[in-house]
N, CA, C and O of each residue as an XYZ file, in Angstrom:
588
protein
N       4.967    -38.639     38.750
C       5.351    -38.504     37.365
C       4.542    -39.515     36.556
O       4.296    -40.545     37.183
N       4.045    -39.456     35.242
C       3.391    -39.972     34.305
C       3.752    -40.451     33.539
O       3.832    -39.467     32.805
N       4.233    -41.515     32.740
C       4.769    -42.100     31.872
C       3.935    -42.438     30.900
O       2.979    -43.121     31.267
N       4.007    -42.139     29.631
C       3.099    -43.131     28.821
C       4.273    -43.684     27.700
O       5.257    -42.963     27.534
N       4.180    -44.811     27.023
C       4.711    -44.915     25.479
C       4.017    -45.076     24.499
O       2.984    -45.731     24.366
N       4.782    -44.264     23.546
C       3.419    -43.878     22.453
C       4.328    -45.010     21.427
O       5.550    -45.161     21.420
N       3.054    -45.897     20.390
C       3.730    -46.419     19.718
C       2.762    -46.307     18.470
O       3.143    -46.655     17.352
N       1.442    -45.785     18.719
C       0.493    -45.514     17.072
C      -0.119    -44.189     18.150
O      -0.024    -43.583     19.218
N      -0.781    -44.359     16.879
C      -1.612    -42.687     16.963
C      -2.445    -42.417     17.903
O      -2.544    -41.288     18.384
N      -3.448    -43.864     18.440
C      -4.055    -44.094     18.940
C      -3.240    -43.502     20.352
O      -3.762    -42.722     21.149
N      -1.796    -44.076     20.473
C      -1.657    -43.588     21.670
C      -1.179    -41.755     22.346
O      -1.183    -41.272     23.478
N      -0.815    -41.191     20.951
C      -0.939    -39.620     20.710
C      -1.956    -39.538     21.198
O      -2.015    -39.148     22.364
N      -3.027    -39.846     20.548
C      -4.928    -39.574     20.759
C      -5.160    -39.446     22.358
O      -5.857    -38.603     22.922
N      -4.338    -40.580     23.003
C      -4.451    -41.045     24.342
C      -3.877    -40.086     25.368
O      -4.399    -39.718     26.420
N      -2.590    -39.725     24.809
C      -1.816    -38.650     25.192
C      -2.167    -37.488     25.128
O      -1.604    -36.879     26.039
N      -2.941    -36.688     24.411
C      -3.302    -35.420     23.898
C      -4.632    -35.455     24.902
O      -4.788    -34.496     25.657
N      -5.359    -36.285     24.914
C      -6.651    -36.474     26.323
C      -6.094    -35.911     27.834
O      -6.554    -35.025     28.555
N      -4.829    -36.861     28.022
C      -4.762    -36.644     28.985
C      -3.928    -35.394     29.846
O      -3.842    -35.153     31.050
N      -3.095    -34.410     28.045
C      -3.009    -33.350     28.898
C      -3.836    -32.553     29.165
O      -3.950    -31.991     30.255
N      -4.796    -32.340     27.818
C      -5.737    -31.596     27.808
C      -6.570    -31.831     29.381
O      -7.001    -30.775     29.844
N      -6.819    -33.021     30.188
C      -7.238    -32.673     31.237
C      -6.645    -32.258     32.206
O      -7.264    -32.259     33.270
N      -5.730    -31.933     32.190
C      -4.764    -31.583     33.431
C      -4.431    -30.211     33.468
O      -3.989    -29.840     32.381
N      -4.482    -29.315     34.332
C      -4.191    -28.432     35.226
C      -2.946    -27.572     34.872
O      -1.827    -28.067     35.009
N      -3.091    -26.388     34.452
C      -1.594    -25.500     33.801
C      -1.195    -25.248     35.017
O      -1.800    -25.818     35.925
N       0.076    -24.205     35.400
C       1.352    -25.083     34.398
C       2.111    -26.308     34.379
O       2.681    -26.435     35.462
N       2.292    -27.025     33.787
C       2.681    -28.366     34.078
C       4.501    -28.440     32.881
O       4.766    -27.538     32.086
N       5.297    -29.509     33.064
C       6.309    -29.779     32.378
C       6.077    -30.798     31.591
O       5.455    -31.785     31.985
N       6.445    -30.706     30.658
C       5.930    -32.633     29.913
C       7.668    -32.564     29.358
O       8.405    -31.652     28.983
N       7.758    -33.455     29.472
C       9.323    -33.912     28.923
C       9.549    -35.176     28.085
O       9.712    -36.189     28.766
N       9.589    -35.315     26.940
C       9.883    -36.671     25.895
C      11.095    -36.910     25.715
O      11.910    -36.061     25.354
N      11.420    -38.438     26.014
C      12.313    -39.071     25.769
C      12.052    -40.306     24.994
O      11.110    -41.092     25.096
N      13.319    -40.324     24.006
C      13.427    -41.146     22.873
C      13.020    -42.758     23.413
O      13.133    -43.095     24.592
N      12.712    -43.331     22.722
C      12.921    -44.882     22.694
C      11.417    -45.451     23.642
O      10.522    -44.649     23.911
N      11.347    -46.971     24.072
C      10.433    -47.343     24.484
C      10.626    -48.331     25.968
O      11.765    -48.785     26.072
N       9.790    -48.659     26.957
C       9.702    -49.194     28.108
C      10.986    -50.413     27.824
O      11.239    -50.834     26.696
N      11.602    -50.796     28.892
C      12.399    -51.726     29.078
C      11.403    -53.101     28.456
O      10.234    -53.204     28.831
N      12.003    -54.087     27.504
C      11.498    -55.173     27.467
C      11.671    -56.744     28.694
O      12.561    -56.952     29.519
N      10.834    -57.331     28.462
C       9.982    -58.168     29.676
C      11.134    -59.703     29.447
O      11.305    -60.636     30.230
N      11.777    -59.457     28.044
C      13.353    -60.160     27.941
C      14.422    -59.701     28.473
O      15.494    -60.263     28.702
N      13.868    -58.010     28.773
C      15.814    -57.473     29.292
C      15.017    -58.015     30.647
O      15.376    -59.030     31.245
N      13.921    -57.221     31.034
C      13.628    -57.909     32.748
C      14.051    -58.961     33.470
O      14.632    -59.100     34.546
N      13.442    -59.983     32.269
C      14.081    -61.385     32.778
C      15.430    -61.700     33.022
O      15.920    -62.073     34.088
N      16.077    -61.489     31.769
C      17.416    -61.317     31.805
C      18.052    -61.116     33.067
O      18.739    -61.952     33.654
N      17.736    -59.743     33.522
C      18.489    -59.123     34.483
C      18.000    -60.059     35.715
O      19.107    -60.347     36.171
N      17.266    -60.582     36.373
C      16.843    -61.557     37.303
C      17.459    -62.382     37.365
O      18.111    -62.697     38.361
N      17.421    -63.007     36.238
C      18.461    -64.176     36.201
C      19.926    -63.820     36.657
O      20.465    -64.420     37.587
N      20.433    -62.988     36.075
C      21.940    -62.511     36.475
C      21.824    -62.393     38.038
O      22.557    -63.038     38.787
N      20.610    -61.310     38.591
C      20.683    -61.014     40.061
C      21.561    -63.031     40.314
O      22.679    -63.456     40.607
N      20.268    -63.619     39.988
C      20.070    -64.986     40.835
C      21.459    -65.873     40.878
O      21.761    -66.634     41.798
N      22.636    -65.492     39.099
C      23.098    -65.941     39.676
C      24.150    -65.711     40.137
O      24.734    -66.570     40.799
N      24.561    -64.758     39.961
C      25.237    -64.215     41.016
C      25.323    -64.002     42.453
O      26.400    -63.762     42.999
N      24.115    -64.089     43.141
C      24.012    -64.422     44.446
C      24.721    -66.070     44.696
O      25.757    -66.377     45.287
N      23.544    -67.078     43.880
C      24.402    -67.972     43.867
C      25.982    -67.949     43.772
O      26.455    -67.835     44.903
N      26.611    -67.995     43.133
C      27.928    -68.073     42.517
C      28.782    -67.152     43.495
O      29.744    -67.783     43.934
N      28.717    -65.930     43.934
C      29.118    -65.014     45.248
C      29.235    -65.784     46.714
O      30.128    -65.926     47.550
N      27.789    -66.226     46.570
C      27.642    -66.843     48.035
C      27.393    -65.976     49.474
O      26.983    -66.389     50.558
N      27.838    -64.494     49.023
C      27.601    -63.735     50.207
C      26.988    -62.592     50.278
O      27.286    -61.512     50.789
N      25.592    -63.189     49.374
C      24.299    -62.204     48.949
C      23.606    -62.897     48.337
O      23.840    -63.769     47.500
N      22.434    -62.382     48.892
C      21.359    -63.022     47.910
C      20.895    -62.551     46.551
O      21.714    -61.891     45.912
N      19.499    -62.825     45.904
C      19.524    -61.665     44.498
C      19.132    -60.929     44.966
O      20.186    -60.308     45.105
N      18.276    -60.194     45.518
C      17.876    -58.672     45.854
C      19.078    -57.494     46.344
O      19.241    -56.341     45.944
N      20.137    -58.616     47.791
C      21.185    -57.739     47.484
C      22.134    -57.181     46.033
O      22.647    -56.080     45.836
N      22.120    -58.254     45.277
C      22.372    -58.413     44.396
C      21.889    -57.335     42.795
O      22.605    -56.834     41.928
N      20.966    -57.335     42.916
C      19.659    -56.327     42.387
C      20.233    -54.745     43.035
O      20.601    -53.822     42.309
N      20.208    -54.705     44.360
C      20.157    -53.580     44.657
C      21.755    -52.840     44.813
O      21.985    -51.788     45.409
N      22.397    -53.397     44.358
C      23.963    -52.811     44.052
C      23.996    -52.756     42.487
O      24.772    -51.938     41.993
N      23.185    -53.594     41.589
C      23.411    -52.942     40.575
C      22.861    -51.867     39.898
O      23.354    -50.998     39.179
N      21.632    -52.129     40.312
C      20.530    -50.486     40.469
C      20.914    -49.552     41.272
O      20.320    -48.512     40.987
N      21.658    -49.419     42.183
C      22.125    -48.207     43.032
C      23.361    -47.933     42.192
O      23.506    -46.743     41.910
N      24.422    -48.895     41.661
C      26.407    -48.577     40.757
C      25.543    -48.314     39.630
O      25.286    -47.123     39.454
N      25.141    -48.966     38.997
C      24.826    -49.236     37.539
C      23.623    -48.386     36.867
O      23.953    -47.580     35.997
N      22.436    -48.488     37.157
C      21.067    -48.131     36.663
C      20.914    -46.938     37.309
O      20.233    -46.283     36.521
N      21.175    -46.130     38.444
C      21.123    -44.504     38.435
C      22.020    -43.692     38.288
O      21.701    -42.514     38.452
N      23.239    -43.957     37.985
C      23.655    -43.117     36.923
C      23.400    -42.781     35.715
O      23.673    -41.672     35.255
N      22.718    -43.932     34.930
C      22.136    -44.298     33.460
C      21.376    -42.772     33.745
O      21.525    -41.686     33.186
N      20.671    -43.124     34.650
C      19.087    -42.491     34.677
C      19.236    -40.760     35.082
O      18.509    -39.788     34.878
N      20.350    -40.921     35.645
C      20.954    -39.991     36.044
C      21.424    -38.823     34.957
O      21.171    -37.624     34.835
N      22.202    -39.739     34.262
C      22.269    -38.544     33.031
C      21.802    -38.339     31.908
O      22.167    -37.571     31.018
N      20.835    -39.173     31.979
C      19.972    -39.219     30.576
C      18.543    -38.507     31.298
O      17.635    -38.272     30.500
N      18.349    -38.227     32.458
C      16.918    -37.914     32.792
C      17.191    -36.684     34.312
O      17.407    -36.823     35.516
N      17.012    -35.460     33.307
C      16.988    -34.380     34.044
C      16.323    -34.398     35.345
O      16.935    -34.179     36.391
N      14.650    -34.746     35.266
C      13.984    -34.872     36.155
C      14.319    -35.752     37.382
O      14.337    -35.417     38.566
N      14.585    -36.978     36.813
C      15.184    -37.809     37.708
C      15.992    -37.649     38.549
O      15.857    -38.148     39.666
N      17.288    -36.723     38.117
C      18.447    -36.732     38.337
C      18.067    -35.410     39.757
O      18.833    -35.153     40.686
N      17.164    -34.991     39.598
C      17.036    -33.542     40.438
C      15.859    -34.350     41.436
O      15.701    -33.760     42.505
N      15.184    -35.340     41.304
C      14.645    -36.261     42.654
C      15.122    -36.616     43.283
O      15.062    -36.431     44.499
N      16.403    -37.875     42.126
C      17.085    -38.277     43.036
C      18.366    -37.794     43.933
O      18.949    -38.357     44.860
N      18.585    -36.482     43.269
C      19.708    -35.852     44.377
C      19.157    -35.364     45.540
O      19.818    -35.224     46.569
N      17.443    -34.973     45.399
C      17.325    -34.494     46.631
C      16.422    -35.591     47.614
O      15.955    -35.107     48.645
N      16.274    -36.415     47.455
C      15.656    -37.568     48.251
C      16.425    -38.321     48.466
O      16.603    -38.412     49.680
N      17.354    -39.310     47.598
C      18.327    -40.395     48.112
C      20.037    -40.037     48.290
O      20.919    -40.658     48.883
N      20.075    -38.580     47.394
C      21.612    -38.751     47.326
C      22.190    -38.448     48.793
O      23.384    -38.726     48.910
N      21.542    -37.914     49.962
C      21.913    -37.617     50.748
C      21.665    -38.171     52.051
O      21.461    -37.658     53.151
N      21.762    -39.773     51.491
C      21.189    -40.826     52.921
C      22.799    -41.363     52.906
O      23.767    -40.979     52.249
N      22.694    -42.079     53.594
C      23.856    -42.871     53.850
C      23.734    -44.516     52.346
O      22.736    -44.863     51.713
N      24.838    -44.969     52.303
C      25.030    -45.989     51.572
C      24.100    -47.075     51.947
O      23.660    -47.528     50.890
N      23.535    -47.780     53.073
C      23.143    -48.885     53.194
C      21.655    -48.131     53.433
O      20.746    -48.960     53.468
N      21.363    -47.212     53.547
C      19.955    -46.712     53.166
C      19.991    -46.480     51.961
O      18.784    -46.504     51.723
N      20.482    -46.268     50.995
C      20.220    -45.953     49.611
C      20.006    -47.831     48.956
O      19.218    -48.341     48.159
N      21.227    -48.416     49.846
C      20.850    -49.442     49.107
C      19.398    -50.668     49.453
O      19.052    -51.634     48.774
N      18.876    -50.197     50.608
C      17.610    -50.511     51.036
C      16.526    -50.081     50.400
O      15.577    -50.803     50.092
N      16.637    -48.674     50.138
C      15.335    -48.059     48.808
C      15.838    -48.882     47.670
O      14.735    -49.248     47.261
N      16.443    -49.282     47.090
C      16.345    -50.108     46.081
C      15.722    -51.160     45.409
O      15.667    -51.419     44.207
N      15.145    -51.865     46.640
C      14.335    -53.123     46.772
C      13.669    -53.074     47.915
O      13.877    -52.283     48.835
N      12.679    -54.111     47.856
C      11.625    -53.716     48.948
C      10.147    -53.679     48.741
O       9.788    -54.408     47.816
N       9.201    -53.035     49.344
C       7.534    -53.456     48.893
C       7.638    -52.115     48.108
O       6.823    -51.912     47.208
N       8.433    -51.343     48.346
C       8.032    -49.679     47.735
C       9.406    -48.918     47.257
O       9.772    -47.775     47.531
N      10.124    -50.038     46.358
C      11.504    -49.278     45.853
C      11.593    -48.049     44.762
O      10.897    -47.716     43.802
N      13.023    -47.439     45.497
C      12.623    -46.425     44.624
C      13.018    -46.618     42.873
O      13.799    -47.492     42.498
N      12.430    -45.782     42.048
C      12.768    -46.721     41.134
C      13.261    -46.487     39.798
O      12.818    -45.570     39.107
N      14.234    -47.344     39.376
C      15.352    -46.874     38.452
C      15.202    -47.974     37.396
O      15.272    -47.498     36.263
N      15.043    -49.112     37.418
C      15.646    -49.460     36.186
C      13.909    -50.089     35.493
O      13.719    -50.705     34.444
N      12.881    -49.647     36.531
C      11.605    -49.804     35.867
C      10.972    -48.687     34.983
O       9.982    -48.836     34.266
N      11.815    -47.361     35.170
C      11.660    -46.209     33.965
C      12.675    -46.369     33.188
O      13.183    -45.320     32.791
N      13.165    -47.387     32.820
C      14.464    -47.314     31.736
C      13.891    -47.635     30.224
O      13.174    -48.634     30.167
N      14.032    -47.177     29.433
C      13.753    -47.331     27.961
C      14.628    -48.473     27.428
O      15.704    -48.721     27.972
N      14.098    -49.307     26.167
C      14.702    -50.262     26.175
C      16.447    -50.198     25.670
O      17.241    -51.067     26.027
N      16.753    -49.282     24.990
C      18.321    -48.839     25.083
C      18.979    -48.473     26.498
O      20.171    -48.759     26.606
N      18.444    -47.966     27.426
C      18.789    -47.576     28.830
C      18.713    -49.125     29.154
O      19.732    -49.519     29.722
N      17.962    -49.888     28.980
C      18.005    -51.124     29.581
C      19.335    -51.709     29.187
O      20.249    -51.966     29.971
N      19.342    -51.906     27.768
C      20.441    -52.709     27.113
C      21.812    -51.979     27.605
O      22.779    -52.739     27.653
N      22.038    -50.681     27.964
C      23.165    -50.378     28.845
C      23.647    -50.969     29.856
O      24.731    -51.496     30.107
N      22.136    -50.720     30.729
C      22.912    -51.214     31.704
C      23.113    -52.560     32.194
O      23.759    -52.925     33.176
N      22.097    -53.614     30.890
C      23.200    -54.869     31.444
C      23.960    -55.036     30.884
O      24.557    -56.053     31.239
N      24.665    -54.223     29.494
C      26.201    -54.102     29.393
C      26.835    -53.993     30.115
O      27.769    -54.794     30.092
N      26.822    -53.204     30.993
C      27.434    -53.243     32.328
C      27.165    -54.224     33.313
O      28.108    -54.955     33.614
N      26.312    -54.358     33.755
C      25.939    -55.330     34.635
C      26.776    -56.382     34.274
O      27.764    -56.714     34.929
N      26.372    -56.956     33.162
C      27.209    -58.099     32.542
C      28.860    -57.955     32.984
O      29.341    -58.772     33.769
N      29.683    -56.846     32.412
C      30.757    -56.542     32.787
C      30.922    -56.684     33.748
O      31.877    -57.446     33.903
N      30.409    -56.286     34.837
C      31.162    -55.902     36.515
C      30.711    -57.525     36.743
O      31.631    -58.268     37.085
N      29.422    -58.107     36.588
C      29.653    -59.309     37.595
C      30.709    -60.137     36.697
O      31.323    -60.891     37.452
N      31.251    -60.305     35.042
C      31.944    -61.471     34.627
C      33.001    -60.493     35.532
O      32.589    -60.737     36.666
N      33.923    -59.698     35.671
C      35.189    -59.305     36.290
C      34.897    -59.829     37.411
O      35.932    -60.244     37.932
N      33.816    -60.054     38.173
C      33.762    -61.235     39.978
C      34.142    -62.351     39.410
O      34.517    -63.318     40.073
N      34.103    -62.344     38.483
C      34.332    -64.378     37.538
C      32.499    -64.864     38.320
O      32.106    -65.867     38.916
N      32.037    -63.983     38.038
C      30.457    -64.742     37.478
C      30.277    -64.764     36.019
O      30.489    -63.862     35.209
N      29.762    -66.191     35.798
C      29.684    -67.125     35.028
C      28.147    -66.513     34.541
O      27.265    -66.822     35.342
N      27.650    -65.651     33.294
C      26.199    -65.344     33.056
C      25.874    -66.545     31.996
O      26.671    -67.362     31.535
N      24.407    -66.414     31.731
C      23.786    -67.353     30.930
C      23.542    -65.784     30.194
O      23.646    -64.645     30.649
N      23.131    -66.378     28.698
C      22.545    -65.346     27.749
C      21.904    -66.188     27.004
O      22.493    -66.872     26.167
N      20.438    -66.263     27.234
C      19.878    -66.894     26.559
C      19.723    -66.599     25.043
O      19.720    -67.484     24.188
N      19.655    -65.901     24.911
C      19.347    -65.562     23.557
C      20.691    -66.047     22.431
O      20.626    -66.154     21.206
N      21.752    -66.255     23.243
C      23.427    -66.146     22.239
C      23.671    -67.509     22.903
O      24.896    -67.534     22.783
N      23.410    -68.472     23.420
C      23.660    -69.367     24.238
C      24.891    -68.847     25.202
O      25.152    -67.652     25.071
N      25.523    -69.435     25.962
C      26.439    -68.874     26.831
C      27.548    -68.665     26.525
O      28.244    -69.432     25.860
N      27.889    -67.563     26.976
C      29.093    -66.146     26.185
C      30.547    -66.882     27.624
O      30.543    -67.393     28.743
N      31.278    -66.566     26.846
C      32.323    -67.049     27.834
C      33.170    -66.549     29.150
O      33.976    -67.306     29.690
């Protein structure tokens, strides 16, 4: 699958190249909004981290990969047709601790790196939610720390 985000014309221009070279019949599918920002990224790392910390009985990647498996493919799930018809037929039908192994890894599968930046801001609404109900303690940098 191909992703681009268009944000000037230049990148229409860019876009219109590259169907024109490609091979009929093909699907192109647009969705609203733009790439996850490199602040929600961080963000969400930090939470993995501290929550592993603060848990004690996971690290962040486990950590990472329960909230991208509860949290970030359902998002993706119902906001993204395509997705939703990959991922039912490649992961939905492994077992739990294989699904949560594609999650992370040298070659994960991948959910919350196609998220638009509103899909992002969902799901660490959530994220946020489920780990403060563990009584993890988040930082928010941006608001200083929320209680």
């Amino acid at each position: 699958m191909t992703t681009r985000i268009i944000r000037t014309n230049a990148d229409i221009d860019g876009l219109a190249r590259l169907l024109l070279a490609r091979k009929l019949p093909m699907t192109v599918s647009i969705i609203a909004g733009a790439d996850r920002s490199h602040q929600q990224n961080r963000l969400s790392h930090l939470w993995y981290a501290q929550a592993a910390a603060q848990l004690g009985d996971r690290d962040a990647e486990d950590v990472r990969a329960i909230c991208k498996l509860h949290y970030g493919v359902p998002i993706m799930r119902d906001d993204v047709p395509a997705y939703r018809e990959q991922y039912d037929s490649l992961i939905k039908p492994l077992s739990y601790e294989r699904k949560l192994a594609l999650m992370v890894g040298a070659m994960p599968f991948p959910v919350t790196s196609l998220m638009t930046t509103r899909q992002m801001a969902r799901y660490l609404d959530i994220v946020s939610r489920k780990l403060t109900e563990q009584g993890v303690k988040l930082t928010f940098p941006d608001a200083g720390d929320q209680p």
